[in-house]
LUMVOSE-705194 format. One record per residue (C-alpha): residue number from 1; x, y, z. Coordinates in steps of 0.02 Angstrom, whole numbers. Each point is the difference from the previous one (the first is absolute). Layout:
N
(NUM, (X, Y, Z))
...
# end
This chain:
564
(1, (6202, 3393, 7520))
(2, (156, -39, -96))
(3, (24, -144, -89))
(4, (160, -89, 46))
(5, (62, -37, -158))
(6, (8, 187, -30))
(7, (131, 29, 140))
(8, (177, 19, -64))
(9, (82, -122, 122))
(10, (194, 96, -12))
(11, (-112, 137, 81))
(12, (-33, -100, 169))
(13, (76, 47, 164))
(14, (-67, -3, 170))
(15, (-58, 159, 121))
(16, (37, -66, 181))
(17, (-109, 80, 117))
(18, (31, -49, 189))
(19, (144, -117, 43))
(20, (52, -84, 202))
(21, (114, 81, 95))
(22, (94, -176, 0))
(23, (48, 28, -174))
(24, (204, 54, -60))
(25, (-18, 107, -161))
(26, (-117, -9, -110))
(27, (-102, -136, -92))
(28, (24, -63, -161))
(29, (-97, -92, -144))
(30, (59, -105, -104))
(31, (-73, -152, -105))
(32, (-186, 17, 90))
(33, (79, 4, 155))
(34, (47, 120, 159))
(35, (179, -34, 61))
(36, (25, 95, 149))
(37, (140, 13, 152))
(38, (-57, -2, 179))
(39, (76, 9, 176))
(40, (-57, -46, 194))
(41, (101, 76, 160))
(42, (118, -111, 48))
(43, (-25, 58, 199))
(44, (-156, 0, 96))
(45, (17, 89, 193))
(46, (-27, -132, 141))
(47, (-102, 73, 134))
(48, (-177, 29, -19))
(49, (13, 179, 73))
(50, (82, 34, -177))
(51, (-113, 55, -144))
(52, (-32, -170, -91))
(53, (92, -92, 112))
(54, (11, -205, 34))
(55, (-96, -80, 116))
(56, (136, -116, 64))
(57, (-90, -161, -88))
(58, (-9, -73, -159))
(59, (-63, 116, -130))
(60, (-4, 3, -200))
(61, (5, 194, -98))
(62, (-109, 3, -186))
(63, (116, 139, -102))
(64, (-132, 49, -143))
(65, (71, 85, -160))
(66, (-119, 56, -128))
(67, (-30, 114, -160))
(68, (-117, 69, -66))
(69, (-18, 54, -191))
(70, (-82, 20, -135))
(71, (64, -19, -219))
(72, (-17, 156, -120))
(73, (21, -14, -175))
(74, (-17, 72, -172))
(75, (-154, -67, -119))
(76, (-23, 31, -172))
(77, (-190, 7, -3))
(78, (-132, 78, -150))
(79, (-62, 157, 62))
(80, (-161, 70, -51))
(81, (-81, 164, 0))
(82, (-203, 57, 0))
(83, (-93, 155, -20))
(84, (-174, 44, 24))
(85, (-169, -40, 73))
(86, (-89, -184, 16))
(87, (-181, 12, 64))
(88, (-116, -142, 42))
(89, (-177, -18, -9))
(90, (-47, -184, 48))
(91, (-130, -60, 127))
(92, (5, -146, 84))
(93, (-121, -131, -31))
(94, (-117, -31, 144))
(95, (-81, -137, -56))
(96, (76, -175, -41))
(97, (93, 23, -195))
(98, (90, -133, -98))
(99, (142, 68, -89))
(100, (117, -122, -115))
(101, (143, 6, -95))
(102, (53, -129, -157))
(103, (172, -36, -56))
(104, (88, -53, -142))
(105, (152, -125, 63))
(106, (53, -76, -164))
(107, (7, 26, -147))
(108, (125, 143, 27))
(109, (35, 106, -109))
(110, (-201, -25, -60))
(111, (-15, -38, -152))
(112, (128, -154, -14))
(113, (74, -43, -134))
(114, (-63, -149, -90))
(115, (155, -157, 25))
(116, (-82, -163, -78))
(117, (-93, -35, 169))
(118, (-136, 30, 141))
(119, (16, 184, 111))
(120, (-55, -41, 173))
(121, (-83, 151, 64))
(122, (-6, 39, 178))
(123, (-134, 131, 79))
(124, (0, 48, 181))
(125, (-148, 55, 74))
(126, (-13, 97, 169))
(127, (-179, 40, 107))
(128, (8, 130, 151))
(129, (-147, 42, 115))
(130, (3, 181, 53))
(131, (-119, 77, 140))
(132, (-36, -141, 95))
(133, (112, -91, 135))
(134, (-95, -140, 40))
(135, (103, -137, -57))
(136, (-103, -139, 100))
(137, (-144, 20, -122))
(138, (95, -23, -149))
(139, (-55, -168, -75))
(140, (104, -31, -142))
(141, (99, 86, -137))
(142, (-45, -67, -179))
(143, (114, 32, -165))
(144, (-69, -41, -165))
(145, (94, 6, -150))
(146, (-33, -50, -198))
(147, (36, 21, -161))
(148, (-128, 134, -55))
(149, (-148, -79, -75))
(150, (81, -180, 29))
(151, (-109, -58, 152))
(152, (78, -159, -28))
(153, (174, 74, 53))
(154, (-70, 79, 186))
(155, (114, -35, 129))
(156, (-63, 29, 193))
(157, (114, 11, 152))
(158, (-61, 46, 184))
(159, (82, 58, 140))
(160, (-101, -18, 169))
(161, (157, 82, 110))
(162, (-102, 163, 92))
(163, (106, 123, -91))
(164, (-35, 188, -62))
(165, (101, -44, -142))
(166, (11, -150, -101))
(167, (106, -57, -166))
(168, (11, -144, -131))
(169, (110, -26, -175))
(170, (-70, -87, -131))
(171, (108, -95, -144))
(172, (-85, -27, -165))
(173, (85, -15, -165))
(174, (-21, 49, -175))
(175, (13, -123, -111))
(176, (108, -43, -165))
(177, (-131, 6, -114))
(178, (-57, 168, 64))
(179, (163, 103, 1))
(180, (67, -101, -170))
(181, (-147, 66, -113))
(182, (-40, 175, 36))
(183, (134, 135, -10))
(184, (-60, 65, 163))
(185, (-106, -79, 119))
(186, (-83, 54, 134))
(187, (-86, -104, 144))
(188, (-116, 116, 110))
(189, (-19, -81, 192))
(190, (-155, 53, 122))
(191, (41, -16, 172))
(192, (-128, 15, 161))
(193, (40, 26, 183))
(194, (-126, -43, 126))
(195, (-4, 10, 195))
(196, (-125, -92, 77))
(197, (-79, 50, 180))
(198, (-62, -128, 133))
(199, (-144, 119, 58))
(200, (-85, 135, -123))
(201, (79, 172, 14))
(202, (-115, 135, 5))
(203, (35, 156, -104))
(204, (-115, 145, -46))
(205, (-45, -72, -139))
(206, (-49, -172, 89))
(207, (68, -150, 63))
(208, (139, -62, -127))
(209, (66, -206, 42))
(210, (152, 33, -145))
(211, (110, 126, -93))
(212, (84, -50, -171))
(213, (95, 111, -114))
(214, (30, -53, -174))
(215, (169, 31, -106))
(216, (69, -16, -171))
(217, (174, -24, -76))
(218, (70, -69, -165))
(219, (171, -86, -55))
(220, (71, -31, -174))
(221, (112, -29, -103))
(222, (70, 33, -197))
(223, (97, -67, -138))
(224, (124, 87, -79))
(225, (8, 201, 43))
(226, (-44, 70, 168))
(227, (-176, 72, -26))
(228, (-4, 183, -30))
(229, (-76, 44, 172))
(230, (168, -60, 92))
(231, (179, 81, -29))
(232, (156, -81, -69))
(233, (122, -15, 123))
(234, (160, 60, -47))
(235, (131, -133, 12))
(236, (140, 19, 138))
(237, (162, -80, 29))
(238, (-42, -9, 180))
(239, (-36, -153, 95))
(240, (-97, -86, 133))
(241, (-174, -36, 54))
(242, (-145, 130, -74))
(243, (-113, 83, 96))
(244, (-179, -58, 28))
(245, (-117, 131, -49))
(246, (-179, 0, 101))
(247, (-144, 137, -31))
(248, (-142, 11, 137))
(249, (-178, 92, -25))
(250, (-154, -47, -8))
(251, (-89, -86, -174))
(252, (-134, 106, 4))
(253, (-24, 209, 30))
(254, (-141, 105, -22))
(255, (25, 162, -125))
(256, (86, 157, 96))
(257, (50, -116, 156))
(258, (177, 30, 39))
(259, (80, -158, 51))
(260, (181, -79, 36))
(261, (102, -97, -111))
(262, (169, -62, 90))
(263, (154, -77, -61))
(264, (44, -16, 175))
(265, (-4, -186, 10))
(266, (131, -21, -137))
(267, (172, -60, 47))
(268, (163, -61, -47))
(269, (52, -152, 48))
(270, (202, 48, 3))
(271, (-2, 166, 11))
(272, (-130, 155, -3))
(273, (-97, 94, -121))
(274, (62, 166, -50))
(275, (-136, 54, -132))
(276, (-215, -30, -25))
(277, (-64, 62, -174))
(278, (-178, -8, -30))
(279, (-127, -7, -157))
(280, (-172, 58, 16))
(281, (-75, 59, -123))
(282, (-170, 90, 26))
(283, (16, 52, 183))
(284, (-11, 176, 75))
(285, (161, 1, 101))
(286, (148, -66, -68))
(287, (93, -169, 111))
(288, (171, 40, 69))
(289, (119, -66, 145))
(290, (-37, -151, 74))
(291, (-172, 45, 60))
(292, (-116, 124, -71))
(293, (-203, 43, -2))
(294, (-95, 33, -177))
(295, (-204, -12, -58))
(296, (-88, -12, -171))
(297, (-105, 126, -70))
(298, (-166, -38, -74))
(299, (69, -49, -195))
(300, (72, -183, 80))
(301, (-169, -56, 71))
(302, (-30, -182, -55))
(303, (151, -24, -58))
(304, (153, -110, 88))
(305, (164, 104, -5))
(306, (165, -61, 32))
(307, (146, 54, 115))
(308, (167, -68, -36))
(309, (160, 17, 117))
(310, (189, -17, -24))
(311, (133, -27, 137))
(312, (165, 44, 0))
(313, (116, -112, 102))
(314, (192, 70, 54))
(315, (74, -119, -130))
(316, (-112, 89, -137))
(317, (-96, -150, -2))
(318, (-192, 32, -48))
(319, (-163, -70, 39))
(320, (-176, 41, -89))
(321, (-173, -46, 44))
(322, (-189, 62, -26))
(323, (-161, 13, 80))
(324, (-155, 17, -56))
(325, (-137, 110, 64))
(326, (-195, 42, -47))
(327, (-78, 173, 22))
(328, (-168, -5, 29))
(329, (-150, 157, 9))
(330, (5, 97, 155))
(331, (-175, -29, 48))
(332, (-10, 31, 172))
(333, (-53, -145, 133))
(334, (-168, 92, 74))
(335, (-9, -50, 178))
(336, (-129, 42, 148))
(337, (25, -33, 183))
(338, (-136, 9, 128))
(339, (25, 55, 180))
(340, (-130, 24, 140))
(341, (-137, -100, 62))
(342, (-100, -91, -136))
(343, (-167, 20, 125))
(344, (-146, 95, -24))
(345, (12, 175, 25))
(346, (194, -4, 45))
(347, (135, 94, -97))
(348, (68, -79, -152))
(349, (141, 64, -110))
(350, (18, -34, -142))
(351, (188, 39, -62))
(352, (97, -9, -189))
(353, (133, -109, 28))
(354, (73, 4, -173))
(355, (176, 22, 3))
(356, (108, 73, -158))
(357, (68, -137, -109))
(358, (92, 123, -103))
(359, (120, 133, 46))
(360, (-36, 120, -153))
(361, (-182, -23, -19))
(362, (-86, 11, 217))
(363, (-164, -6, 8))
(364, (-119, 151, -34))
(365, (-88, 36, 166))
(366, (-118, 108, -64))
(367, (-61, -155, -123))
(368, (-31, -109, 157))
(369, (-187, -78, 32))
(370, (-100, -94, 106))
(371, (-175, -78, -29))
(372, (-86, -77, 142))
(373, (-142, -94, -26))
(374, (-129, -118, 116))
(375, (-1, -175, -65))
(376, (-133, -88, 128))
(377, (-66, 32, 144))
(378, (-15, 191, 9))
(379, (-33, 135, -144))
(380, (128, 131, -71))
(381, (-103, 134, 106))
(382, (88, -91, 167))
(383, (186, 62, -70))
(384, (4, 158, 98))
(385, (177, 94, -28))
(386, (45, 189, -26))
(387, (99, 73, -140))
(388, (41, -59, -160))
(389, (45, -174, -74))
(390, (113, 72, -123))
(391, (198, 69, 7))
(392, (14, -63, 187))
(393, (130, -90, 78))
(394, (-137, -108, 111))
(395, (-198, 18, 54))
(396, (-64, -42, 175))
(397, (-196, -65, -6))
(398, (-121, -65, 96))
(399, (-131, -120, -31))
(400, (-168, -2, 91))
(401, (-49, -177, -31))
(402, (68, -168, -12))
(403, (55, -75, -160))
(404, (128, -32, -128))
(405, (70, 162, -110))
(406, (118, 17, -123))
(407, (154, 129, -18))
(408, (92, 28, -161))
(409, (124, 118, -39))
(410, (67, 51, -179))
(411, (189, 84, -18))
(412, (96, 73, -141))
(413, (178, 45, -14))
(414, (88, 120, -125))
(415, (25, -115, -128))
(416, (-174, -27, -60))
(417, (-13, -159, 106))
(418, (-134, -49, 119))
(419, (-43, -138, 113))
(420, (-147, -41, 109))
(421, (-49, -122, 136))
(422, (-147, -20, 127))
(423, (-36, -105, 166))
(424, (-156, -34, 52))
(425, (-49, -18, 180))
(426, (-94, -19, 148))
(427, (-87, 104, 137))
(428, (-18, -91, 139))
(429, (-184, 61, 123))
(430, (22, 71, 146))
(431, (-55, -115, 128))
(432, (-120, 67, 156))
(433, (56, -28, 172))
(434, (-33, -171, 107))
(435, (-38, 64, 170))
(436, (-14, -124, 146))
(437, (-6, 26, 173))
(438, (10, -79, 155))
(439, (-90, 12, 170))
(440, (-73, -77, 152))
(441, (-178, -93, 6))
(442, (-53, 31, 151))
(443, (43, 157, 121))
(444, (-59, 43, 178))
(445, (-15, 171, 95))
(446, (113, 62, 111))
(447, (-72, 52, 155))
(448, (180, 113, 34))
(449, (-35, 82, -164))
(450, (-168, 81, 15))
(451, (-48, -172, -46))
(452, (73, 3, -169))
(453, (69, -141, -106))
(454, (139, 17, -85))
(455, (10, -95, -190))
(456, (170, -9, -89))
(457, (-17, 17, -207))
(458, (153, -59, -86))
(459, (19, 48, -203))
(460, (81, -163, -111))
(461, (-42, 87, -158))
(462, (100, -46, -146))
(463, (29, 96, -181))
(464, (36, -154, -118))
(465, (88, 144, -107))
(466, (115, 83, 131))
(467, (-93, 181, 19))
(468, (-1, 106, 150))
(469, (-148, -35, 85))
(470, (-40, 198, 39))
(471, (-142, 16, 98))
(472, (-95, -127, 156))
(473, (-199, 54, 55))
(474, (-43, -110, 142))
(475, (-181, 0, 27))
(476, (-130, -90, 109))
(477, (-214, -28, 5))
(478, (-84, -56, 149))
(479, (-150, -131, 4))
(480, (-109, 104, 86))
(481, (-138, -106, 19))
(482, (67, -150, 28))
(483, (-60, -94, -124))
(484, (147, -62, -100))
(485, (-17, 88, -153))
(486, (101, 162, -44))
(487, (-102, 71, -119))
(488, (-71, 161, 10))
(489, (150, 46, 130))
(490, (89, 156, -20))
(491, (204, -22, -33))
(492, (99, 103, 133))
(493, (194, 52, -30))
(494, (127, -45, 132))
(495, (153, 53, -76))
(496, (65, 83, -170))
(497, (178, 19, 55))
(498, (73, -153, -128))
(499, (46, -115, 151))
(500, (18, -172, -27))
(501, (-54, -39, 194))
(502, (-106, 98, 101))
(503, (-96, -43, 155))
(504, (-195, 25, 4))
(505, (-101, 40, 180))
(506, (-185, -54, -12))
(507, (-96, 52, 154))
(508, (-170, -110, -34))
(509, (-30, -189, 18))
(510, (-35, -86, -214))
(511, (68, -24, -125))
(512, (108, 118, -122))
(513, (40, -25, -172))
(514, (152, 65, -69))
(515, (69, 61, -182))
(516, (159, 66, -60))
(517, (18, 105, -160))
(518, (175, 3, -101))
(519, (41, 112, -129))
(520, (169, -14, -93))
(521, (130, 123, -58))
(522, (103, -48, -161))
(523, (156, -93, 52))
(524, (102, 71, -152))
(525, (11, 179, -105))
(526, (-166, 51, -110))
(527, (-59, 152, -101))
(528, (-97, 106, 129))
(529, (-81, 97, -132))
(530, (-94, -165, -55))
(531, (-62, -78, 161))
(532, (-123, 36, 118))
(533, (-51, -63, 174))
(534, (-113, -110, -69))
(535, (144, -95, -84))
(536, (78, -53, 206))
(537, (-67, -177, 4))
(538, (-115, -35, 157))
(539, (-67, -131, 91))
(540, (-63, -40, 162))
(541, (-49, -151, 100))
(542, (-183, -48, -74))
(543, (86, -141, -61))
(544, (91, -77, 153))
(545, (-141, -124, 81))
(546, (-106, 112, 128))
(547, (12, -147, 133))
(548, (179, 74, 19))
(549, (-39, 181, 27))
(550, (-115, 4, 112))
(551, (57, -17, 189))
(552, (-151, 2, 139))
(553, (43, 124, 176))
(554, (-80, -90, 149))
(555, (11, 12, 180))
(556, (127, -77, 79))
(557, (-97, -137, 136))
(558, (25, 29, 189))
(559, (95, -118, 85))
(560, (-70, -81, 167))
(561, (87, -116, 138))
(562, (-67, -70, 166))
(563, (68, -77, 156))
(564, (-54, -65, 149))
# end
């Protein structure tokens, strides 16, 4: 796009591209407007027979002249060249992440100098929820702000709007008394973003109900002399309004991280800036441009360096401020996730979900280590897994009994530094089958079916923890003797075939008692080389009251009538 006022207006003239056929010569443009000549026939034939002829009543004719065109002109624009190869290698987040960003409105240029009276010190802070689009759940957004280690000076603002991004300023001053007796004084801030959520949102590692990120910043001022860490402008002839100079990063970085630092939201208020020059002393890749990406090696842990940034307006009008940041130890965040089933004798993995903090010191795979140990319930003899625990990526184990158990993992990255972290959790059982079935009492033969009656055995069994219910035996024993009691009777199979409805033909008059036996196949992935048949849960119908499983054959009663 080109800006308009880089268009050299003596350069403008118009392009027509179509015109009417109503119109005498050709158009022309003059003081923002289009002056043209047009003409209509002065005859129209009479009859109708004639092409475009009258119709003999009264009639009205709409002459429509038109152009069509388009201005070129010649721009004095900034042209800029670039050479060579950007690469990116940034993941998403896929879990809810607060990011923030603190700014330093005024003072500007930072540090002021010192005039016989209070600075007022502006700060703008800025929250932004990434991965996550529910805005409905959002509760609240909640700034804090204070003087650090004056809890006396906190100042709190909310914002309930459902927003993925939220923003507040803060004004605070420094005071006479401060900036009048110290050369140069400095007044750190802390700053904390929090977004609330209506409902818990669960994550990997657990439900979370907030996210807060916490920032620092500092303003000052000085008496006499700019301090040595901030250039001397040179003094210009030129006038007008100066630029405002603005540096965003973060206030924090871990050793060998590469991050951004970005001039970008500098600006001049009557004009534009032509120039950025940068001080940083300490990093690995030197600032440049308006926007550049550096790190810090391992010499500037603990320590709080400081970036400093000069604009350049068109009027050679300058602007300088700083920012402060801390390098910390690369120590790397250990993380594990869990996937599977947590169920007795189901599949578990156990995964390193430790990402690299730093982009010069990853994380030394081979150093990776799980420990997993039972904490109640079962014994470290129920872990079953294959391989080793050591220099792997993830481990997939199985435990054979109920309980809680404990995974920890230790990693170690380049630089020397290590991190560890553990979650302890629990195996559910694996709950046994609650068969049920349903059938007539009472039965009679059928005299049209070799005198046969014919029993209907419906299956309601339920698994209370969703697995496949694999394999039906429908059986039956027959009170031979009439006396009531079952005992002693021999169990006979009617049907193996997993149906949950079959129908039974008894051919003799009593009673029958009925069972059905349900065995279980696992609902979700396992280890097969750890289980056995014996681990299918199985139960049958012992349990359902016997009143309701046994149905009694008789003979259906003739039926008589008389007359006289």
């Amino acid at each position: 796009m080109i800006d308009s006022g880089d268009v050299i207006q003596s350069t403008v003239e118009a392009e027509v591209i179509d015109k009417s056929g109503y119109l005498k010569g050709e158009p022309k443009f003059k003081n923002n407007r289009v002056i043209i000549n047009y003409w209509i026939p002065n005859s129209m034939p009479f009859t109708e027979e004639e092409v475009g002829g009258l119709s003999g009543v009264a009639e009205g004719r709409r002459y429509s002249a038109f152009v069509t065109y388009y201005y070129k002109a010649t721009a004095k624009v900034t042209t800029y060249s670039y050479a060579g190869t950007v690469t990116f290698d940034y993941k998403l987040p896929t879990e809810p992440t607060l990011t923030g960003e603190v700014g330093l409105l005024t003072p500007n240029p930072n540090p002021e100098k010192y005039a016989d009276k209070a600075v007022p010190v502006k700060l703008s802070l800025k929250g932004t929820l990434a991965a996550y689009t529910d805005t409905s759940n959002i509760l609240e957004w909640v700034f804090y702000a204070k003087k650090t280690g004056d809890d006396a000076s906190l100042v709190t603002k909310k914002d309930t709007a459902k927003v993925l991004s939220s923003e507040r300023q803060f004004d605070f001053t420094i005071s006479k008394q401060e900036a009048a007796t110290q050369p140069e004084f400095t007044q750190n801030y802390t700053l904390t973003v929090t977004v609330r959520f209506a409902k818990p949102v669960v994550t990997a590692d657990g439900s979370i109900s907030s996210l807060s990120e916490n920032f620092t910043i500092n303003a000052g001022t000085y008496n006499g002399p700019p301090p040595s860490s901030i250039p001397i402008p040179t003094p210009t002839p030129a006038t007008g309004k100066p630029p405002i100079a603005r540096i965003t990063m973060p206030d924090q970085v871990v050793a060998g991280e590469k991050f951004i630092v970005s001039g970008a939201g500098s600006f001049d208020p009557d004009g534009t800036i032509v120039k950025y020059s940068w001080q940083h002393p300490n990093v690995n890749l030197a600032l440049y441009g308006k926007s550049s990406d550096t790190s810090y090696g391992l010499d500037s842990i603990d320590t709080t360096q400081t970036i400093t940034l000069t604009v350049t307006d068109n009027d050679g009008l300058t602007s300088t401020t700083t920012r402060d940041i801390k390098v910390v130890a690369p120590a790397p965040k250990a993380k594990i996730e869990l996937l599977g089933t947590l169920k007795q004798n189901r599949k578990i993995t156990i995964r390193n979900g430790t990402k690299n903090i730093s982009d010069d010191f990853p994380i030394i795979e081979g150093s990776t280590r799980f420990t997993i140990t039972a904490v109640s319930g079962g014994t470290n003899a129920d872990i079953k897994y294959s391989g080793s625990l050591v220099g792997v990526k993830e481990i997939d184990v199985l435990m054979k009994t109920p309980g809680q158990y404990k995974a920890a993992l230790y990693v170690e990255n380049t630089a020397g530094y290590s991190g560890t972290t553990s979650w302890t959790f629990t195996v559910a059982p694996d709950e046994a089958p609650v068969p049920y079935i349903s059938m007539p009492l009472i039965v009679y033969r059928d005299p049209d079916n070799g005198n046969k009656a014919s029993v209907t055995l419906e299956d309601f069994t339920v698994s209370p923890d969703y697995d496949y219910l694999a394999k039906r035996v429908w059986e039956y024993r027959y009170d031979s003797d009439n006396n009531g009691n079952f005992t002693g009777e021999a169990w006979v199979q009617i049907n193996n075939a997993n149906l949950d409805r079959i129908n039974f033909y008894p051919t003799k008059v009593g009673r029958y008692e009925i069972r059905l036996t349900v065995t279980e196949e696992f609902g979700q992935p396992t280890i097969d080389a750890f289980v056995t048949a014996a681990d299918r849960k199985s139960a049958n119908t012992d349990t359902q009251p016997v009143l309701e499983r046994i149905v009694t054959v008789e003979n259906r009663p003739p039926t008589s009538d008389w007359s006289w």
